[in-house]
C-alpha positions as CSV (number, residue, x, y, z in Angstrom):
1,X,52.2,-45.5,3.0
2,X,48.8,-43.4,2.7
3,X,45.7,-44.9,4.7
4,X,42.8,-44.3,3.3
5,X,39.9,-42.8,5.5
6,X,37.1,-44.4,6.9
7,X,35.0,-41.5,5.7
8,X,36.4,-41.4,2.4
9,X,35.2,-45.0,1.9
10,X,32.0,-44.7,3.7
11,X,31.0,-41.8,1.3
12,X,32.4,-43.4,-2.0
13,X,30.0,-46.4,-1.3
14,X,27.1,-44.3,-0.5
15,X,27.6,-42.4,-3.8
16,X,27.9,-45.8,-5.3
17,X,24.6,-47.0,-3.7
18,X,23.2,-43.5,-5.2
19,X,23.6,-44.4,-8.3
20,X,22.7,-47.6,-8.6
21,X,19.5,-46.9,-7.0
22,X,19.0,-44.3,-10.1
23,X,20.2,-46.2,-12.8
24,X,17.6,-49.1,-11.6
25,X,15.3,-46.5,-10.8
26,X,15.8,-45.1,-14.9
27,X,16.0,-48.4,-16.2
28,X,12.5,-49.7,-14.1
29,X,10.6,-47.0,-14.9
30,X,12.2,-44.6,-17.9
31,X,8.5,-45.3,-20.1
32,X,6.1,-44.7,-17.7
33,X,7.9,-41.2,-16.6
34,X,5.5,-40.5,-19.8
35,X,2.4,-41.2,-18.4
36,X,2.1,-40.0,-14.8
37,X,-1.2,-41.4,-15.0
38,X,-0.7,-44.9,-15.7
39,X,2.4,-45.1,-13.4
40,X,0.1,-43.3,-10.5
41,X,-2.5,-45.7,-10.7
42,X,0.1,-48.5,-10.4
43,X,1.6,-47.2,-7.5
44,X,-1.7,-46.6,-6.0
45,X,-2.6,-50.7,-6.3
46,X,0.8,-51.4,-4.8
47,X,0.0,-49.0,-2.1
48,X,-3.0,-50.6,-1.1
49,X,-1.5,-53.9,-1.7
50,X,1.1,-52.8,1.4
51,X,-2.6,-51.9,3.7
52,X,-4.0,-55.0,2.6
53,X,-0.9,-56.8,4.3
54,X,-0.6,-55.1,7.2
55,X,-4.0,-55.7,7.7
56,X,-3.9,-58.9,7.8
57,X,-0.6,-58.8,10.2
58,X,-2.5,-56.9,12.5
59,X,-5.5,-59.7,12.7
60,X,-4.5,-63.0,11.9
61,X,-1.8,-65.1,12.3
62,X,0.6,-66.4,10.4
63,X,-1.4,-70.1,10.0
64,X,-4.4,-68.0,9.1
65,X,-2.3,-65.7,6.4
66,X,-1.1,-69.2,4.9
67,X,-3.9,-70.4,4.7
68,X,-6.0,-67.7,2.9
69,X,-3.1,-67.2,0.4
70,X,-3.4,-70.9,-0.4
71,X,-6.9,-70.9,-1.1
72,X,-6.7,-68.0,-3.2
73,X,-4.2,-69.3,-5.6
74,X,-6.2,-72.4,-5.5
75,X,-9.4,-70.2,-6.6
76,X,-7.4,-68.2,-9.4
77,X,-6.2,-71.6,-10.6
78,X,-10.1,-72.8,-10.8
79,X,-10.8,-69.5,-12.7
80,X,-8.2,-70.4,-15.3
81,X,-8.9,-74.0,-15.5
82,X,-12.6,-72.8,-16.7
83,X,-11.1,-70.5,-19.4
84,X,-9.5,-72.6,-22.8
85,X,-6.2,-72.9,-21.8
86,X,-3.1,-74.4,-23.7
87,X,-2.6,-76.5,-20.6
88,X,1.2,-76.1,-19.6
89,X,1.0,-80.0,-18.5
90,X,2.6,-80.9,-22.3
91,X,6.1,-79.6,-20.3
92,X,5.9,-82.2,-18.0
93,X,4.2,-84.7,-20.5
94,X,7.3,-84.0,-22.9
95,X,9.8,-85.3,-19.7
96,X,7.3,-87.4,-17.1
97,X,5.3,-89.9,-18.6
98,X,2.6,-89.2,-15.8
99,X,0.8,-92.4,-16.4
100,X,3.3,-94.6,-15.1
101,X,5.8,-92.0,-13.3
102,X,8.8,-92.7,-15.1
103,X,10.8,-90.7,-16.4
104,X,11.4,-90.4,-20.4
105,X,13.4,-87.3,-20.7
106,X,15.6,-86.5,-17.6
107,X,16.4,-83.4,-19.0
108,X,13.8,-82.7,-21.2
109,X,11.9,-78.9,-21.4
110,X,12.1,-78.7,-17.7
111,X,14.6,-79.2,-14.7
112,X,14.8,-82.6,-13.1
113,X,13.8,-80.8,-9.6
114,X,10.6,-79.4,-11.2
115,X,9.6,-82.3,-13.0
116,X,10.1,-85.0,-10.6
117,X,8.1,-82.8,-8.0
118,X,5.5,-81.7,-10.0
119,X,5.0,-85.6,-11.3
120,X,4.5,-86.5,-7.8
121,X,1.7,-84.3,-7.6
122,X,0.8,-85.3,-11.3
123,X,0.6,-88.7,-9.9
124,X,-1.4,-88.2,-7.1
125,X,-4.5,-85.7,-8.2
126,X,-4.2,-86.5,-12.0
127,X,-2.9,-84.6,-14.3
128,X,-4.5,-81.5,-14.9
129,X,-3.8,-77.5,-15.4
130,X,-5.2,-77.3,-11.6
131,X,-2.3,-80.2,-10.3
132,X,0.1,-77.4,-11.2
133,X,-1.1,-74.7,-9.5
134,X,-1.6,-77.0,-6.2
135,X,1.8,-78.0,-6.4
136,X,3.2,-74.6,-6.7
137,X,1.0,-73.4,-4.4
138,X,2.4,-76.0,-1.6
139,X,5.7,-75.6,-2.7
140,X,5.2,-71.3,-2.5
141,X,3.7,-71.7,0.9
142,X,5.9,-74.4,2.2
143,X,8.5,-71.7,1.2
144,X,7.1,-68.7,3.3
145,X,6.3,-70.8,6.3
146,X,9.7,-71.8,6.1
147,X,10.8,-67.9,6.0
148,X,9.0,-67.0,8.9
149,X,10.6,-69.4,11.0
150,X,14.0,-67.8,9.8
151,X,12.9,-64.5,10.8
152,X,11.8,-65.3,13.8
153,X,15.0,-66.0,15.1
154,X,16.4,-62.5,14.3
155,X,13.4,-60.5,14.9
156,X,11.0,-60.4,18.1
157,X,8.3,-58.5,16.7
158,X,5.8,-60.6,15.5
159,X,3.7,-58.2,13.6
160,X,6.7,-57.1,11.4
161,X,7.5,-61.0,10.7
162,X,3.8,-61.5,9.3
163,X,3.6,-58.2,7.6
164,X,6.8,-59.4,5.7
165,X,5.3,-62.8,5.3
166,X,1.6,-62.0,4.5
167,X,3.9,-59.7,1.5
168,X,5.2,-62.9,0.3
169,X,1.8,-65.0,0.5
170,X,-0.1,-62.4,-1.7
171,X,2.7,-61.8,-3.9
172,X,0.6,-61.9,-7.3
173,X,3.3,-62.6,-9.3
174,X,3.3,-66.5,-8.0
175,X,-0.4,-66.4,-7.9
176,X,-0.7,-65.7,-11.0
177,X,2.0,-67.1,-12.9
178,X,2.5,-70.1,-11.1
179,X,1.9,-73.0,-13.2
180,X,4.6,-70.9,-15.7
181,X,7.3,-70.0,-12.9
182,X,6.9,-73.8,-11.5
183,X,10.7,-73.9,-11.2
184,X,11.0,-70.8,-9.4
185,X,8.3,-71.8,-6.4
186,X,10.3,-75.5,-6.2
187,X,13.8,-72.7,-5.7
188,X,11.8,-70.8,-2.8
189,X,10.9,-73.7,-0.9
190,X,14.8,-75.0,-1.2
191,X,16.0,-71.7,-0.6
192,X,14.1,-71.4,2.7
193,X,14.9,-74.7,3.8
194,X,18.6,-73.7,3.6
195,X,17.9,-70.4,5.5
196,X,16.2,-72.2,8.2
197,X,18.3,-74.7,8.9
198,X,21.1,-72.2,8.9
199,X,19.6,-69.6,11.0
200,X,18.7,-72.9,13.5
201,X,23.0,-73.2,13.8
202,X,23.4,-69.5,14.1
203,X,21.5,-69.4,17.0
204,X,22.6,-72.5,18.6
205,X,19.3,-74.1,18.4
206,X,20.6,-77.1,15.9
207,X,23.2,-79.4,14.8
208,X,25.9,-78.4,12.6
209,X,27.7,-80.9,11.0
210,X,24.4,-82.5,9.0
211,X,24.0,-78.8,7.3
212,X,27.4,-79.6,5.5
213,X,25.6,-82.3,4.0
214,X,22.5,-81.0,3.6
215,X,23.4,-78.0,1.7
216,X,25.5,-80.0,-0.6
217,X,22.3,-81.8,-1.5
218,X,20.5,-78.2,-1.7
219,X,22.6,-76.9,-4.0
220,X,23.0,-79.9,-6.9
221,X,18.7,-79.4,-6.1
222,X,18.7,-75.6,-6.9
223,X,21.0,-75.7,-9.9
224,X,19.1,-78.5,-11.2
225,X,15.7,-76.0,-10.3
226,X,16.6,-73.3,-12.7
227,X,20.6,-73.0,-13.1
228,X,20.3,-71.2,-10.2
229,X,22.7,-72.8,-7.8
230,X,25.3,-69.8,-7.1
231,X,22.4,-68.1,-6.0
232,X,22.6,-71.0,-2.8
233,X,25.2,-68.4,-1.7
234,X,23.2,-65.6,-1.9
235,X,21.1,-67.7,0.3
236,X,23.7,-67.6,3.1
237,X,25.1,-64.5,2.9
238,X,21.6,-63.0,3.2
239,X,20.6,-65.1,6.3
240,X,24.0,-63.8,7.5
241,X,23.6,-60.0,6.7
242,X,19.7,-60.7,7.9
243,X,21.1,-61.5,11.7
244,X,23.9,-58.6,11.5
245,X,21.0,-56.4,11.0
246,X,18.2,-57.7,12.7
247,X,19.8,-58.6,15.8
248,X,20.1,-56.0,18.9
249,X,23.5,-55.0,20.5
250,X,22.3,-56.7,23.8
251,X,20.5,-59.5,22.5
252,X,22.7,-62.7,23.8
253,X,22.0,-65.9,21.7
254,X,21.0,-63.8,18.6
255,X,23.8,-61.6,17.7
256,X,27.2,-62.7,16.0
257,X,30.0,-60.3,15.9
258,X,32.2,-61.4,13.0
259,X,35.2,-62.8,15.4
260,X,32.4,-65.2,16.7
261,X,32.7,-69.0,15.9
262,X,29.3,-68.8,14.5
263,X,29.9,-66.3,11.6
264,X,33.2,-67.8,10.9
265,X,31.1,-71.5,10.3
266,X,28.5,-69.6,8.1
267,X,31.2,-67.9,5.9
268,X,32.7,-71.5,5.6
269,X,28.9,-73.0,4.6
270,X,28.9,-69.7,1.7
271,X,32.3,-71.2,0.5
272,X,31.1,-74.7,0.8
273,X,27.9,-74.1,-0.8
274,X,29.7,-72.0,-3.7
275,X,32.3,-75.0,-4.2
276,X,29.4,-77.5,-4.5
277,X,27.7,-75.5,-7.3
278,X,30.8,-75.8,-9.1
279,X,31.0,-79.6,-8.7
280,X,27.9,-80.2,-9.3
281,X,28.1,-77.8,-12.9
282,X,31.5,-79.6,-13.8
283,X,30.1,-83.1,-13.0
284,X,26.9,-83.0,-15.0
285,X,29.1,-81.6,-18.0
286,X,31.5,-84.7,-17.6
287,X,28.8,-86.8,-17.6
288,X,27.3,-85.1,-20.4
289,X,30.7,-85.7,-22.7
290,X,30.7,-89.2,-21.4
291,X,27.1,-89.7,-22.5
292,X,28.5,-88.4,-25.9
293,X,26.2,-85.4,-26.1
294,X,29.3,-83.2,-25.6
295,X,30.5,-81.2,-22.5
296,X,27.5,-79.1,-22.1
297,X,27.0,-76.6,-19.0
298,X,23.2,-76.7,-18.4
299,X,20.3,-78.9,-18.3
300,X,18.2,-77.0,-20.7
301,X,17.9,-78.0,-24.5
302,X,17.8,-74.3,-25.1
303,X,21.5,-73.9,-23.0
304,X,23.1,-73.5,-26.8
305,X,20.8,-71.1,-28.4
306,X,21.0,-68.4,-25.6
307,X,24.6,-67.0,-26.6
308,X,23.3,-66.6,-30.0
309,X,20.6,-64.4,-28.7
310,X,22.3,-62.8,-25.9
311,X,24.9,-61.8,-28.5
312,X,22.8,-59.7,-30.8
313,X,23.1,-56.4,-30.4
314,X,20.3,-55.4,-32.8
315,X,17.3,-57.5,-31.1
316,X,18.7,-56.0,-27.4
317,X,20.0,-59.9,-26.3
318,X,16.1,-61.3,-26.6
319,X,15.0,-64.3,-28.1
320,X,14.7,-64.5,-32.2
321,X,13.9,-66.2,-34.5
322,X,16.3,-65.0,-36.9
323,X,19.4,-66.3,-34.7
324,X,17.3,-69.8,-34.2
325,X,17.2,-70.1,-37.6
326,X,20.5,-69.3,-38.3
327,X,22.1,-72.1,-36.3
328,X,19.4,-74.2,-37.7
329,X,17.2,-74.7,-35.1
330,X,14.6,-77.2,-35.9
331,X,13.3,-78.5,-32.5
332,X,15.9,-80.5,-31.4
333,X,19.1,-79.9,-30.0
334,X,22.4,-81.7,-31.0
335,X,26.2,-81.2,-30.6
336,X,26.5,-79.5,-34.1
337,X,23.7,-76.7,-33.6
338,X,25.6,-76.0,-30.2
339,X,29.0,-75.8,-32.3
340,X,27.6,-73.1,-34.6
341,X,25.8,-71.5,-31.8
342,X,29.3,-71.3,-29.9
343,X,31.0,-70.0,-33.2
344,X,28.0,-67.3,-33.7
345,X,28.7,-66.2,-30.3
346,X,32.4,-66.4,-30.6
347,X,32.6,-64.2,-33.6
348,X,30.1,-61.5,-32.2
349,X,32.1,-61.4,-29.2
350,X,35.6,-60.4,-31.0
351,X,33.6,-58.6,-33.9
352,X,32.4,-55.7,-31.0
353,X,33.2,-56.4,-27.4
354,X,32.5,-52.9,-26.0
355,X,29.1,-53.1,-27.4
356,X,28.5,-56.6,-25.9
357,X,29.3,-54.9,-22.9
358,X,27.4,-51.5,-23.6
359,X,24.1,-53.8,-24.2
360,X,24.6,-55.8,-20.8
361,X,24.9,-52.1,-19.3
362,X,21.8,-50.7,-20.8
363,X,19.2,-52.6,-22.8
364,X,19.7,-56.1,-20.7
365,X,19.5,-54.6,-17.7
366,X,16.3,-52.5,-17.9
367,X,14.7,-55.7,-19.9
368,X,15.7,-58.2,-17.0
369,X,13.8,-56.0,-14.6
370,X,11.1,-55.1,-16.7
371,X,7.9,-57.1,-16.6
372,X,6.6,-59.7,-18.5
373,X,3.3,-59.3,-19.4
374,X,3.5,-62.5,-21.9
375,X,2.7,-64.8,-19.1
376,X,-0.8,-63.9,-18.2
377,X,-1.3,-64.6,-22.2
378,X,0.9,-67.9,-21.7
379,X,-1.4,-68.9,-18.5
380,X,-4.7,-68.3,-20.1
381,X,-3.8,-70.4,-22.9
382,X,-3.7,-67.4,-25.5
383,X,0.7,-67.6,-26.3
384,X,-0.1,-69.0,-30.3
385,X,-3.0,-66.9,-31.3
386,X,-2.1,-62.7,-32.6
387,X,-2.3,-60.1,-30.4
388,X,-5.6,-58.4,-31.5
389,X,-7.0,-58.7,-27.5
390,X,-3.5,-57.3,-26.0
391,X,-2.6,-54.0,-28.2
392,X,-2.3,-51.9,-25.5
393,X,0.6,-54.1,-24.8
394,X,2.6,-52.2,-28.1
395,X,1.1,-48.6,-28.2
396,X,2.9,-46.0,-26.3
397,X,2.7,-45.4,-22.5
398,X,0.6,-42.0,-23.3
399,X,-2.7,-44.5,-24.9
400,X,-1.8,-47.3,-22.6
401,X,-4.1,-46.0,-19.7
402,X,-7.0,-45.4,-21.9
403,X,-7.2,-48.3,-24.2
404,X,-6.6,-50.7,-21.1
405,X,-10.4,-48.6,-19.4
406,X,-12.0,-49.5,-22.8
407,X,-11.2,-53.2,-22.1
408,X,-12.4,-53.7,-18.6
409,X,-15.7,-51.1,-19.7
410,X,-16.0,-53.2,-22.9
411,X,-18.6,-56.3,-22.4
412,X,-18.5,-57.5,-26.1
413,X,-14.7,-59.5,-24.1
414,X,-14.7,-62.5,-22.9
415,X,-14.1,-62.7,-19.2
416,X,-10.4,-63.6,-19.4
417,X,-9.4,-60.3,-21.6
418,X,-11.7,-57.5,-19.5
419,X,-9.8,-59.4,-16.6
420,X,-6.4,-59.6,-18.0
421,X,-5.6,-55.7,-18.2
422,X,-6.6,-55.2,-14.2
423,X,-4.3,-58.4,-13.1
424,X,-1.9,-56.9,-15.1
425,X,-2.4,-53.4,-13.3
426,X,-1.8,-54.9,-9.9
427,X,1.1,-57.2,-10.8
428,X,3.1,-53.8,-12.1
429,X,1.8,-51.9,-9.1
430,X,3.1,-54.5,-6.2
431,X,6.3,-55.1,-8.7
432,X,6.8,-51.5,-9.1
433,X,6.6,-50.5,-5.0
434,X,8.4,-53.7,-3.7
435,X,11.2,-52.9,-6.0
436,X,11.2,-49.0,-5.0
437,X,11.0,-50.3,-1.6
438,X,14.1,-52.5,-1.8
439,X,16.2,-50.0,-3.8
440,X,15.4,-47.7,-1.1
441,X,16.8,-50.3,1.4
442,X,19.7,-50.9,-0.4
443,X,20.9,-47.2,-0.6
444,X,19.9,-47.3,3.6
445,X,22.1,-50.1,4.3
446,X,25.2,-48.7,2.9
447,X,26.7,-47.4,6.4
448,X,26.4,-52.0,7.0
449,X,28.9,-53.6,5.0
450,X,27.4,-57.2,5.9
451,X,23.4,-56.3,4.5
452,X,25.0,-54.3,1.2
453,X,26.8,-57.1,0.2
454,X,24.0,-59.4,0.9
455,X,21.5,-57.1,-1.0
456,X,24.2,-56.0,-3.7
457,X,25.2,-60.0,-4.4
458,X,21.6,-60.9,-4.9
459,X,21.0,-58.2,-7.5
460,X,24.8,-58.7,-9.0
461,X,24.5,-62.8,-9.3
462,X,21.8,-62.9,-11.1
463,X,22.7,-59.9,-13.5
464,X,26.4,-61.6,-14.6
465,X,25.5,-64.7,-16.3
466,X,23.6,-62.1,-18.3
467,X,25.9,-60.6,-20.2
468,X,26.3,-62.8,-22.8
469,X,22.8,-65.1,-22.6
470,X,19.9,-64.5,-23.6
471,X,18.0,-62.4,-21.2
472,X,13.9,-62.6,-20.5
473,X,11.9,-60.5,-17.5
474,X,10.9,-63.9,-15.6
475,X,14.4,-64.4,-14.9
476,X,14.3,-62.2,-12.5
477,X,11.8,-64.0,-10.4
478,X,14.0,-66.3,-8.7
479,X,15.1,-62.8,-6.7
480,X,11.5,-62.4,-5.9
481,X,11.3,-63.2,-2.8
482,X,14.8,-61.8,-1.5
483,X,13.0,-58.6,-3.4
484,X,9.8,-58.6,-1.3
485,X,11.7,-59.7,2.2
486,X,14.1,-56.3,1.8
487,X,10.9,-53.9,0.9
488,X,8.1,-55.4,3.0
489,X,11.2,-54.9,5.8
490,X,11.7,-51.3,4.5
491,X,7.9,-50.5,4.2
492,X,7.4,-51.5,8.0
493,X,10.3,-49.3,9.3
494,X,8.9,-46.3,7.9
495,X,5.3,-47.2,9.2
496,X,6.9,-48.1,12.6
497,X,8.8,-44.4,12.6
498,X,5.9,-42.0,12.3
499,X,5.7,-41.4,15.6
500,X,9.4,-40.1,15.8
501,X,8.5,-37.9,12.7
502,X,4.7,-37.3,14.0
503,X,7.2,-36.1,17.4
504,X,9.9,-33.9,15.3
505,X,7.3,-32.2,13.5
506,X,5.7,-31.3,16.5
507,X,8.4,-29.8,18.4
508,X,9.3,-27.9,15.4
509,X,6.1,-26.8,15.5
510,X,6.3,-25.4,19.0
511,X,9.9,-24.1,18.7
512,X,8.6,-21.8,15.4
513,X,5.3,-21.0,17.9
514,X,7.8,-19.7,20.7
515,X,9.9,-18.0,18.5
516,X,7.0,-16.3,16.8
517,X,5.7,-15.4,20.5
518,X,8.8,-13.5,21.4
């Protein structure tokens, strides 16, 4: 029998990591190839964006770091509360009647998770545009207090620790779209708990046995989130891969070689944590035939209406109106539009296959990575009126740059508009280094087999359930702090190693010298 080589599998993988880096890489960035300009200046916000957290690692600590992110989403939610906004609290008022905290729709526009925790909140300040961003503020920075714990337990330097978390406390994308991207802040929060109270066992500093439960309770929470319980074993895989990498051959309590009880008990919590999404998916589906709704999969009145639109190969899987009104869509969900969805789907499916497939390659792939520039609109309260103030949104990438100066230049705007364009700038900047960054990482890590498939699973778990839904840029934002972690990790290493390079150069430098002097 032929045994394969080490080397032939090592290299196989790194080509593999190649291309995946440049077929994100194409897909991220293929428009703005056209406008060096634009793309430039992006880069150049996201570079300063990476200063700006160091920084701050460099003179405060991680209490202080929390607490100036807080405030500032609590000031950019005061600036939008003063602009007309079309107040996001209708998709809790639609499920929570906020006045009397009950419940009316359990599983109404939003997840149960979200609305119960935002209706505590609701119930406590009064229920206003500014309750939601408190709440997802708290829940944001409950989330990244929670991940620097973690990461203090694999890594002693305490400056890379708050550089990583200062990357996640100033991550614009929650500052800016957090009343919109409630569900995703709740999913951090979760997520982190789980990766705390993991890496606590890992390193022998906790008890085991109430995790099992714990987790179980974790994951029915995160599915109920966002449908986003498999990614709970993302969750511990990466806390796993984290402490394979981070940890130092002579380190004693930290490191876990793969024979060691410990990572044998956290591949079992990845199993047990996978298994208990799948209960918890089947159950509320049994319970959803029982109620005589039919056996439905997901929480959201929408769950129907996303093979439809995933399905259609001419609108590139994206939500239409043609396919909502096709099934006959009206506002309301019921067993019969989710038949004909179903059959709509069905037929597409056996109709052409290999382009349902081509399109989850290709279109879906570079739109779920994209960014989604319709939430600013959505958060300023702007989502129902035409696009007359956002047209540099549909003109090519080569007018882009200059109709975006004549906007902030322009003082005939209102505020909100002359500020929209330059929040946008700075959300595609930090979005377009941290996910160079972490691309970069990824093709680094390939000689690791545990931080590859850590990496690899949370870009591959949330890409799958793609292929035949609907697909939308914010659904990548659950991954966004797994994306930041990886690049603010990435960005520090190649800070920390100048001196080596600073070092090579110079002997270099002084070889070629000597050399030239003989």
């Amino acid at each position: 029998m032929t045994r394969i080589k080490p080397r032939l599998v090592k290299g196989s993988l790194q080509a593999l990591a190649v291309l995946v880096f440049l077929y994100f890489l194409n897909a991220t960035y293929q428009a703005d190839f056209y406008n060096p300009l634009l793309l430039g200046v992006e880069l150049t916000i996201g570079i300063l964006w990476l200063i700006l957290c160091y920084a701050l690692s460099r003179t405060f600590g991680i209490v202080t770091i929390l607490a100036l992110s807080f405030a500032a989403y609590i000031l950019w939610g005061v600036f939008i509360e003063s602009v007309p906004t079309s107040d996001f609290l209708n998709i809790y008022k639609d499920a929570v009647s906020v006045s009397s905290g009950t419940f009316e729709q359990l599983f109404g526009g939003k997840s149960p998770t979200a609305i119960g925790y935002h209706a505590l909140f609701h119930w406590l300040l009064g229920p206003t545009n500014l309750t939601n961003y408190i709440a997802s503020s708290v829940a944001w920075t409950g989330g990244v207090a929670f991940t620097y714990k973690t990461l203090r337990y694999f890594v002693d330097d305490g400056q890379k620790v708050r550089f990583i978390c200062a990357g996640l406390a100033l991550c614009p994308t929650f500052m800016v779209f957090s009343p919109v991207v409630s569900s995703e802040s709740v999913f951090f929060l979760l997520s982190a708990v789980c990766a705390w109270l993991i890496s606590r066992h890992l390193t022998g500093r906790g008890p085991f046995p109430y995790l099992y439960i714990f987790l179980g309770i974790a994951t029915a929470a995160l599915f109920l989130t966002r449908g986003n319980g498999a990614l709970g074993l993302t969750v511990c895989i990466f806390v796993i891969g984290a402490g394979w990498r981070w940890s130092s051959a002579n380190a004693k309590e930290g490191a876990f070689p793969p024979a060691s009880r410990s990572f044998r008990h956290a591949l079992a919590l990845c199993s047990i944590v996978f298994v208990s999404f799948f209960v918890v998916w089947f159950a509320h589906g049994y319970l959803s035939h029982l109620s005589g709704k039919g056996f439905q999969l997901s929480v959201t009145k929408w769950a129907g209406l996303n093979l439809p639109f995933g399905t259609n190969i001419e609108e590139g899987g994206r939500f239409n109106l043609a396919d909502r009104d096709l099934v006959g869509y009206t506002g309301r969900m019921n067993a019969d539009i989710n038949r004909r969805a179903l059959e709509i789907a069905i037929e597409r499916i056996e109709k052409d296959p290999v382009g349902i497939i081509s399109l989850a390659l290709t279109d879906k792939v570079a739109r779920l990575w994209d960014r989604e520039h319709r939430l600013y609109i959505w958060a300023i309260g702007d989502v129902d009126l035409p696009y007359e103030h956002w047209r540099f949104f549909s003109v090519s990438p080569g007018l882009r740059f200059s109709m975006i100066t004549e906007y902030i230049a322009d003082e005939s705007q209102p505020l909100k508009f002359r500020v929209g364009p330059l929040v946008l700038l700075s959300l595609d900047g930090v979005y377009r280094v941290t996910l160079l960054l972490f691309l970069l990482m990824l093709a680094r890590e390939v000689r690791r087999p545990s931080i590859l498939l850590a990496l690899g699973l949370i870009v591959l778990l949330l890409w799958v359930p793609h292929i035949l839904i609907e697909v939308r840029p914010r659904f990548h934002m659950a991954m966004t702090p797994f994306i930041v972690v990886g690049s603010m990790l990435f960005a520090y290493d190649l800070w920390d190693r100048r001196r080596e390079w600073y070092g090579s150069i110079r002997r270099l430098q002084e070889r070629w010298l000597g050399n030239r002097a003989k």
